[in-house]
C-alpha positions in Angstrom: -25.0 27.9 -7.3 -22.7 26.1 -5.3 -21.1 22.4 -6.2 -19.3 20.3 -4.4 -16.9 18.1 -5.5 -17.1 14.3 -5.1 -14.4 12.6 -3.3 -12.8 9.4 -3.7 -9.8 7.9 -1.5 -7.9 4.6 -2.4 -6.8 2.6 0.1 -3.1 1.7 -0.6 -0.3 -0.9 1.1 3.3 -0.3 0.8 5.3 -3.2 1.3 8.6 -3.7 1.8 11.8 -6.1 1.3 13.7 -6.4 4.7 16.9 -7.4 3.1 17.1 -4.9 -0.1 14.6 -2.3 1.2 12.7 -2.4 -2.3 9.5 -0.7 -1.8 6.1 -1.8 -4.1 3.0 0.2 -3.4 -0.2 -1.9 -4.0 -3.8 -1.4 -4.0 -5.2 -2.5 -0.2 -6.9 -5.7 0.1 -9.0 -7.1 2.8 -6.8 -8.5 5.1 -3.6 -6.6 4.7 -2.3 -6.2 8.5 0.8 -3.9 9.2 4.2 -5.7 9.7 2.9 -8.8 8.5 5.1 -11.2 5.8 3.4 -11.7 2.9 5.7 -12.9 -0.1 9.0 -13.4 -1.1 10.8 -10.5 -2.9 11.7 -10.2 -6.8 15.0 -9.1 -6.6 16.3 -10.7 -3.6 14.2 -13.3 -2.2 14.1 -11.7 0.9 10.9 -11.0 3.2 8.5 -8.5 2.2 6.4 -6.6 5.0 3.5 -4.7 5.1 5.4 -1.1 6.4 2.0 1.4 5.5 -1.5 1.5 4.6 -2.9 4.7 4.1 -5.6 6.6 1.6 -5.0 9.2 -1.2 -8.2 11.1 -1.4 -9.3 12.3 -5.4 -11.6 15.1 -5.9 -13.6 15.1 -8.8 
């Protein structure tokens, strides 16, 4: 017999600080839009951006 494995993908956002270039990768949520502002960031109070959204894909 044959199985196949189940797969699952994530959707994940990376944003990113424009002034310190700290990166935080977070799980996607509905309305995440590239290059859009979003917060403020920890360490610097600079801008952070939406630079990627993309999937990891789990096989179980």
């Amino acid at each position: 017999m044959i199985f196949k494995k189940k797969k699952i993908t994530n959707a994940y956002t990376i944003e990113q600080c424009n002034s310190c270039n700290k990166e935080i990768k977070r799980k996607f949520k509905d309305g995440d839009c590239l290059f859009s502002e979003i917060s403020k960031c920890s360490a610097c109070n600079g801008t952070m951006l939406i630079e990627k959204i993309f999937g990891e894909t789990i096989e179980l």
